[in-house]
C-alpha angles and dihedrals in degrees: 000000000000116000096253088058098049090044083059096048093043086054088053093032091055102048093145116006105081096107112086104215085046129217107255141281091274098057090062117099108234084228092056096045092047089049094054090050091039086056091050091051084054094046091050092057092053090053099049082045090060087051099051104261128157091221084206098059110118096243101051094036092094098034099093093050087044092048087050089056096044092052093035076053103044086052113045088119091081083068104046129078117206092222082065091062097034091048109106094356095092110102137198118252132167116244135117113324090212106030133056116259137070139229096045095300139104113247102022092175123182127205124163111195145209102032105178108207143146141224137180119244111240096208092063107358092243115147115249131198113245125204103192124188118180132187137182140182111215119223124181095050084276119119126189122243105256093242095058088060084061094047102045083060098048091048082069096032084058091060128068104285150167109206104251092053091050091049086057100042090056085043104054094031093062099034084062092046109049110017114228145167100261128320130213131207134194132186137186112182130184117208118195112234111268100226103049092266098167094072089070090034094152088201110028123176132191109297119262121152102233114064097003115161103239085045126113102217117189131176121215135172144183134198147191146172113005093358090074098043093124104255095308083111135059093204097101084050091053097044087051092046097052083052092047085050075066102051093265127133121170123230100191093160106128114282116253087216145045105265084230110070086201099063089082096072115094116248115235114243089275090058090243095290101104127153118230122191107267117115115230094323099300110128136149128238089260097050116120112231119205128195086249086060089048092050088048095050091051085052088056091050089051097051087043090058081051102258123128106234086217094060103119094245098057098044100131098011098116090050091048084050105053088037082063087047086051101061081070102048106145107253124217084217099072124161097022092053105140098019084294092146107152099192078072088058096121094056081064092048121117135185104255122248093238118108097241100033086209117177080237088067121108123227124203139198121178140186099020104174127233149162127196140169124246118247088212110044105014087239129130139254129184135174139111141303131215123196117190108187135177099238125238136284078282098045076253105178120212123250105252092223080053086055096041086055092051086045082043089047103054089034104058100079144049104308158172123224101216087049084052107063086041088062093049109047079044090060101053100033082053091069092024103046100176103072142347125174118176127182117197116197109183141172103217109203089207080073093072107026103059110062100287111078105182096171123210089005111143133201124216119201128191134202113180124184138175124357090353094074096060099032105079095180085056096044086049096050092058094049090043082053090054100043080059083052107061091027084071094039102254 
């Protein structure tokens, strides 16, 4: 599509989004809402097709309708104004009429803490975790009802956002609504590697999303009024003293990296928004899809959320984003991707570390790291994975690198987790035909970017073969090993 062509369908596409803070889900017409997430469901396709997709397969049809909801959803804040949610919810309270505080006493401040949102990066549209804490001191004897503070952050949260920019953004926009005193924002935000790092995590530990190993986390924070008086005032003390009373401590030294672990990748000449030659998505089964067609599919998503891909900002973003969808190309080579070629099993064979080395014994392998994308939603999720086997003729053990390349294998490409485990537990089971039992333990980002954000919830799978699925003291050893396990944190 030449750049003329995609200017016009971006005009028709944009009708009217092109204020930034929005107007509301109501002012927007129902046909144009149904053409931009019907051009994201094209562009989607377009996408799948580039990574090798049958569009048509039962597990991916819905996948370009699903995507459209979640960023329709992740988004939503394009379409809200915060003097919408302030409006009616500012409430008398006696205090001092010249002074800030409330209740008849001097620094009446306000925080409310631990405000689990998400955002998407603008730099890759990945999804990212957001810890927000927010404080205020009320002025004008009027105070804010405690849930609006929640909401005023999750109407930026719910745009294409750095972190910086979004804790601004909360800051200045209640500080013009409601006219405190000061207001203080903090943020602590978790970014996925780029470049799918958990999957050679030399030290992996059980998934969570705050504090996992394989995670960028970054603090931020952002003040106004009384919070940035120099030190004349003890406000922003006592904002950061009633965080630490949480557990949180904020690092805000200058970070030694980009927050974006893509932004290290170079930009081709065009700056990574080219233009490919497909036509507003709509494309047949035999049509050849480039990397230039899937950029310029993820420019079209980005005109259809309302934002404008030259905007400074998100110069480079589609390419970031098609070089992460990349990583999980399906490969004609399954399921010897890797040098995963399991006819070669017995060159990966080892003697066990048992005394007897008895075909009865029982090998183990735990926490093997991974990272996948999801076939509904194209949204990662990343863990461990633990293989119990009964060993060879000989009681052989598997080399563990031979069992990260199998868990590497089945995980880079567009997945299920439930099918997952069941490749897996079939590989090995295929050369060691007496017992498999894997356990897949997994954070799904669609969890927390729907709608639903259940933040730091996790999913187990389990595939069991062989005589593990009729020896229950064989198949409770193994869960009693990896209960050890993640009592001693991996």
């Amino acid at each position: 599509m030449g750049a003329l062509e995609r200017g016009r369908f971006a005009e028709e596409m944009m009708l009217d989004l092109t204020d930034c803070c929005g107007s509301g889900p109501e002012s927007e017409p129902a046909s144009a809402h149904n053409h931009h997430k019907s051009t994201i469901e094209r562009s989607v396709k377009v996408l799948l097709q580039g990574l090798g997709e049958d569009g048509e397969r039962e597990g991916i049809r819905r996948t370009p309708l699903r995507v459209a909801k979640a960023f329709a959803q992740g988004t939503r804040g394009y379409r809200q104004k915060v003097r919408e949610i302030v409006q009616g919810a500012l409430f008398p309270e006696a205090g001092l009429d010249n002074g800030a505080g409330y209740a008849g006493g001097d620094g009446g401040l306000v925080v409310v803490r631990d405000i689990d949102l998400f955002s998407y990066c603008e730099s890759c549209l990945l999804p990212f975790s957001v810890q927000c804490h927010v404080g205020y001191v009320p002025s004008g004897q009027r105070v804010l009802g405690l849930s609006k503070l929640s909401r005023v952050a999750d109407v930026f949260a719910k745009r294409l956002q750095e972190p910086q920019r979004l804790a601004n953004e909360i800051c200045a926009a209640l500080q013009n609504s409601i006219n405190p005193a000061g207001v203080a924002v903090a943020l602590n935000c978790w970014h996925i590697e780029f470049l799918a790092a958990l999957q050679c995590n030399p030290n992996p530990r059980h998934p969570s999303i705050h504090g996992m190993q394989g995670w960028l986390c970054t603090s931020v924070c952002s003040s106004s009024g009384v919070f940035k008086q120099d030190g004349s005032s003890s406000f922003w003390d006592d904002f950061v003293a009633l965080l630490k009373f949480r557990g949180v401590n904020l690092e805000l030294e200058p970070p030694i990296q980009p927050w974006c672990p893509s932004r290290s990748l170079e930009l081709p000449q065009c700056n990574g928004n080219s233009t490919g030659s497909i036509s507003n998505g709509r494309l047949s089964s035999k049509t050849v899809v480039t990397q230039s067609d899937m950029i310029s599919a993820v420019a079209l998503i980005l005109e259809s959320l309302g934002e404008d891909p030259l905007r400074e900002e998100l110069i480079g973003t589609p390419y970031r984003y098609v070089q992460w969808l990349l990583n999980f190309k399906r490969s004609i080579l399954e399921p010897k991707q890797n040098g995963c070629n399991l006819s070669g099993l017995s060159s990966h064979m080892r003697i066990g570390g048992g005394v007897s080395n008895s075909p009865d014994e029982i090998h183990s392998e735990l926490n093997l790291p991974f990272c996948s994308q999801c076939e509904h939603h194209l949204l990662p999720f990343y863990g461990v994975v633990h293989v119990a086997y009964f060993g060879g003729e000989e009681g052989e053990a598997i080399e563990r690198a031979f069992l990260q390349s199998i868990v590497h294998s089945y995980g880079c490409k567009l997945q299920l987790q439930e099918k997952m485990t069941r490749q897996i537990a079939e590989a090995i089971f295929s050369v060691l035909s007496k017992g498999v039992m894997v356990v897949v333990e997994a954070s799904h980002i669609c969890m927390i970017s729907r709608g639903i954000e259940k933040v730091g919830s996790s999913t187990a799978t389990i595939a069991l073969l062989g005589q593990f699925a009729n020896d229950s003291i064989a198949k409770a050893s193994f869960f009693q090993t990896i209960s050890k396990s993640t009592a001693l944190g991996g």
